[in-house]
C-alpha positions in Angstrom: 8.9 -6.0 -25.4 7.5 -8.9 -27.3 9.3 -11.8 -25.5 8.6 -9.3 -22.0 4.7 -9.6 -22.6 5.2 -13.8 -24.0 6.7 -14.5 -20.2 4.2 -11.9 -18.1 1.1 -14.0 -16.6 -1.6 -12.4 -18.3 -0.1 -13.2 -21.8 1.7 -16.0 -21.8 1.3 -18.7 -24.2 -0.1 -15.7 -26.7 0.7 -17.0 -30.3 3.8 -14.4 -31.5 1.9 -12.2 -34.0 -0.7 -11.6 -31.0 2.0 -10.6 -28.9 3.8 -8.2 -31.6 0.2 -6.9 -32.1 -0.2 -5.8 -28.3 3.7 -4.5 -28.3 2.7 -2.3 -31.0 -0.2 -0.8 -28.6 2.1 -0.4 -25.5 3.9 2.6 -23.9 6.2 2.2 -21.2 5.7 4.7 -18.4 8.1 5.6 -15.6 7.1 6.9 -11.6 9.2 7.8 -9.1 8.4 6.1 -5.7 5.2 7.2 -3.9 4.0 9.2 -7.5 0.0 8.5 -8.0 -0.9 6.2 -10.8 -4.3 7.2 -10.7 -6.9 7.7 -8.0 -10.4 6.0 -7.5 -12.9 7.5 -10.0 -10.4 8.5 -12.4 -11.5 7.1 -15.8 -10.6 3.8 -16.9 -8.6 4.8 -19.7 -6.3 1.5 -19.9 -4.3 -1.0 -17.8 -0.9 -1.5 -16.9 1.7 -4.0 -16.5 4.5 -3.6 -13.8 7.5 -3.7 -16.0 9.7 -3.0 -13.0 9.1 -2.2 -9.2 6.5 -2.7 -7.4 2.9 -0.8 -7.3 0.0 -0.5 -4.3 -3.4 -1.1 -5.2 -5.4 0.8 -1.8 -8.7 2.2 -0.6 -9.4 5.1 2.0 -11.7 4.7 4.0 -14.3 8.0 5.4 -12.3 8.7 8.4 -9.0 8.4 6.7 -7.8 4.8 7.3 -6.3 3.6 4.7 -6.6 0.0 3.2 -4.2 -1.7 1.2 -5.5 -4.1 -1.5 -2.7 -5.4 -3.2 1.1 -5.2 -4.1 1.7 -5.8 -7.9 5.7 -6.8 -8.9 7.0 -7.7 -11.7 5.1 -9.0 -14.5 1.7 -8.5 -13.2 -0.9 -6.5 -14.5 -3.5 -4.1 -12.5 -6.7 -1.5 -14.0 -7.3 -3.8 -15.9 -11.5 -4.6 -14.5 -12.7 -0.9 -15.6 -11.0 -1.1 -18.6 -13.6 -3.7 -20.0 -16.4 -2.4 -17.7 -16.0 0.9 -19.2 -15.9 2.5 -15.5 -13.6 4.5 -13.5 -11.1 2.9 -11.4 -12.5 1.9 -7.8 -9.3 2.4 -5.7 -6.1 4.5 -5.4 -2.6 3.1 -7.6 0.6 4.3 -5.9 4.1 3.4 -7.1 6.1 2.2 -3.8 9.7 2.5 -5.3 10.4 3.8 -8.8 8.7 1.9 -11.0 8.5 1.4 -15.0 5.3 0.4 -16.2 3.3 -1.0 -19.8 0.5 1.1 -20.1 -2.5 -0.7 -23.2 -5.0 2.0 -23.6 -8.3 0.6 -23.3 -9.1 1.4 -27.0 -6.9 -0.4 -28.7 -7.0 -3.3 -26.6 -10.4 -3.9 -27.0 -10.1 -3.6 -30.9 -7.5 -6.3 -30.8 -9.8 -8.5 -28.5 -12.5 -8.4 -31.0 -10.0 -9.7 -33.6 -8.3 -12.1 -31.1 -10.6 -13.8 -28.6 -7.4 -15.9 -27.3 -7.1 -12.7 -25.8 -10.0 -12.6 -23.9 -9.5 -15.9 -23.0 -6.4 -14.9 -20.8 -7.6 -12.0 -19.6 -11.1 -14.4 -18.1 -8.1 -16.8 -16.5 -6.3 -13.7 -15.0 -9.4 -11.9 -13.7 -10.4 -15.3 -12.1 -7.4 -15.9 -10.5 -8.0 -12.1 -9.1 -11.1 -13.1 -7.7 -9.8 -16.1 -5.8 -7.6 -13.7 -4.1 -10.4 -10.8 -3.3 -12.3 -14.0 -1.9 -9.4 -15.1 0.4 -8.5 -11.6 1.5 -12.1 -11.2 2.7 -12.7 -14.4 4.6 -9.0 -13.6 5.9 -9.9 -10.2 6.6 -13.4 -11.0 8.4 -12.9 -14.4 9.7 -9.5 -15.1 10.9 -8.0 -13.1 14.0 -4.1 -11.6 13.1 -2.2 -14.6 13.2 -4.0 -16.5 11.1 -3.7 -13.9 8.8 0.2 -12.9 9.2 0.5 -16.9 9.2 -1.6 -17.1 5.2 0.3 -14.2 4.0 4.0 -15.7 5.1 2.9 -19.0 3.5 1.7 -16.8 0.5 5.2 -15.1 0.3 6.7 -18.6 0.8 5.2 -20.4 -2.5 5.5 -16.6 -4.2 8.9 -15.9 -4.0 9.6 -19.5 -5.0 12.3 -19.9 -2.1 11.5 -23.0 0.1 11.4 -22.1 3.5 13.6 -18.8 3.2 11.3 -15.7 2.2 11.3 -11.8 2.4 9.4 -9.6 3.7 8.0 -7.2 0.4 6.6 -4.3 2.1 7.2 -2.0 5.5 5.9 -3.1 9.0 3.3 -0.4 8.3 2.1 -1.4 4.9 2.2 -4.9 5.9 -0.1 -4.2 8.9 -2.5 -2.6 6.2 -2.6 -4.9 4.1 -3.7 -7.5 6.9 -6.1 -5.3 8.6 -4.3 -4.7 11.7 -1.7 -1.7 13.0 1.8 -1.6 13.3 2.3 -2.6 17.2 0.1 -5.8 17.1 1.7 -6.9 13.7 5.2 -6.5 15.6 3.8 -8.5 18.7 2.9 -11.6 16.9 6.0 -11.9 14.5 7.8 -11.5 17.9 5.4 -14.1 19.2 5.9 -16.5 15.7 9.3 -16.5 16.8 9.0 -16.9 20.4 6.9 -20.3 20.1 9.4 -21.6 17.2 7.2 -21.4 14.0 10.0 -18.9 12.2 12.9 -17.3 12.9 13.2 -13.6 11.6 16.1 -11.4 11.2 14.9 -7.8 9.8 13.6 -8.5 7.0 14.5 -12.3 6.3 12.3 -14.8 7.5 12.7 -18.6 7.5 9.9 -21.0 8.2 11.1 -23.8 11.0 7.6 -25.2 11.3 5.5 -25.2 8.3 2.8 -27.8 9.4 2.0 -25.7 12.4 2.0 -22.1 10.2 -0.5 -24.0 8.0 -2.5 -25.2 10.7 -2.3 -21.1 12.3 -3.4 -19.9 9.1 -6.4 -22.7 8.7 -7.0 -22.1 12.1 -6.8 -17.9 12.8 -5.7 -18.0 16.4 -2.6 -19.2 18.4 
């Protein structure tokens, strides 16, 4: 568990004894796939890191729409802003596949933060980077017509999955239209239509980028 946390985003770099301190505090949790993690205003009771699977972060709207915020994988953590706001959690957690999961109750983590502000120090660097991306989801969201958006998030996937030009798709045609604000016909219709004018090439799932100067122009852009 130790070395685990050392290589996970939010701690790495910890000094050892830090790390040994916050594996002393940890429980590993295990949900089958679509199991709630918690819903929105459940208490804040702790965090999590996603030890293995992957985990959907999503919002429902008043008629019933449903919204999806963000996919956590491997390594990442999530629940973790109420947990030092002392609030509830403001959206729904649902495991997509079986998933196994470091759970730091908010108590004890905050007891080691007050004796280790290196802690809080990560955590600041993590929340920002979370911020960046709740900023570019909502100009993406609000700004940019669908493909601009399905030509960010490809790119996103691209420099994510570390693979070059080769990349998979991570969710289902219907969570993937969620996630960019659109429904499952139209997303089809312009991954057809990426294809069609030569900026990928897509095989079920597998995609491969043939024309990454004009994807990055799409995405800067919004509209073919």
């Amino acid at each position: 568990m130790v070395k685990w946390l050392g290589e996970t985003t939010l701690f790495s770099g910890m000094a050892d004894q830090h790390l040994r301190d916050l594996s002393g505090i940890a429980m590993v949790v295990s949900y089958k796939r679509r199991a709630t993690i918690f819903s929105e205003g459940d208490q804040g009771n702790g965090f999590y890191l996603v030890k293995e699977g992957k985990v959907k972060i999503f919002m429902i709207s008043p008629d019933g729409k449903e919204q999806i915020l963000h996919i956590f994988g491997p390594g990442e953590p999530f629940g973790e802003v109420p947990v030092f706001a002392g609030q509830s959690f403001p959206a729904h957690a649902v495991a997509l596949e079986t998933s196994r999961l470091v759970f730091l109750p908010r108590d004890d983590f905050i007891a080691l933060v007050a004796a280790n502000p290196a802690l809080a120090l990560n955590l600041l660097a993590a929340l920002s980077q979370r911020l960046r991306q709740f900023t570019k989801m909502i100009d993406a969201l609000s700004l940019k017509e669908v493909p601009g958006r399905l030509a960010a998030h490809l790119l996103f996937l691209s420099k994510k999955q570390s693979a070059g030009d080769q990349l998979q798709l991570e969710l289902s045609k219907t969570q993937l239209a969620s996630l960019l604000g659109t429904i499952p016909e139209t997303l089809s219709r312009m991954l057809s239509k990426l294809q069609r004018e030569g900026f990928i090439t897509l095989e079920g799932a597998s995609i491969a980028i043939v024309d990454r100067e004009g994807l990055e122009e799409l995405a800067e852009i919004g509209k073919f």
